[in-house]
N, C-alpha and C positions, 0 to 999 in steps of 0.2 A: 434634479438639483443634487447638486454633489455633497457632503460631509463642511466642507468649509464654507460654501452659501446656504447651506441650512444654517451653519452656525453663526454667520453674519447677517443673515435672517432675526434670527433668536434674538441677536445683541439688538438689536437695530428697534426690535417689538418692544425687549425691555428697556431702552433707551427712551424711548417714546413716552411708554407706561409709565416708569419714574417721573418723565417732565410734566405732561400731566395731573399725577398724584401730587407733585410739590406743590403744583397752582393750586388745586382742590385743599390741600390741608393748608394753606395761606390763608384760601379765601374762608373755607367753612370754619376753620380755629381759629387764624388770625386774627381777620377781619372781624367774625362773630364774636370770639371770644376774648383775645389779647388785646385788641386794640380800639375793642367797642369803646371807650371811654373819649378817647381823641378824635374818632371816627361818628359818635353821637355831636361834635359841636359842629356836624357838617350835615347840610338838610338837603333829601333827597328826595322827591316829589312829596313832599310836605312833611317825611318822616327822616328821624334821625340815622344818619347813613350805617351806623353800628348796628342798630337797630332791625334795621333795611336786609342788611347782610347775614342778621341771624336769624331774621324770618322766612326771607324771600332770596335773595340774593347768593346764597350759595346753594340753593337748588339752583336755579337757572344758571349758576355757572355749571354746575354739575351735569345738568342739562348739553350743554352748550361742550363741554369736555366730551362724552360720550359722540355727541356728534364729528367734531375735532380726530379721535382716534379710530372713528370708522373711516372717515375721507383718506386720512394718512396711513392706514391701516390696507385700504381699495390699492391705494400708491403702491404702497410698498409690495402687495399681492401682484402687480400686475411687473414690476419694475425685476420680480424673483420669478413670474411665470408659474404664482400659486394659483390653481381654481380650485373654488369649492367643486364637491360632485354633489350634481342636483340628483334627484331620484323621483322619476316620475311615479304618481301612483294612477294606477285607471282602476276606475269605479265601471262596471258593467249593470 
């Protein structure tokens, strides 16, 4: 890989990385935080969705984001001709 698809590599990972972190800080601040109030007169398997969101619901997106930038992350490895190098170890 040459100097200019490294670098459009790079932009490409932090491109990703940004869009990602936006949904994460929406959902873990927003939703948990700024918005619990409007987001509480809304019932989400029998708990208030603000509520929801600031217990459970921005792990599992967080969850769910980590998964997201492995799959697009695989893409983009394979789309630039990155491999990881594995390293065997032999135990005798």
């Amino acid at each position: 890989m040459d100097d200019r698809q490294r670098q459009e590599y790079w932009r490409r990972n932090l491109r990703l990385m940004a869009g990602l972190l936006v949904v994460w800080a929406l959902v873990s601040y927003g939703a948990g935080i700024l918005f619990v109030d409007a987001l509480n007169n809304i019932s989400f398997i029998g708990f208030p969705l603000g509520f929801w969101f600031a217990q459970q619901g921005s792990i599992i997106v967080f969850v769910i984001l980590i998964a997201i930038y492995v799959w697009q992350m695989d893409k983009l490895d394979k789309e630039y001709g990155v491999e990881e190098n594995e390293t065997e170890v032999h135990h005798s």
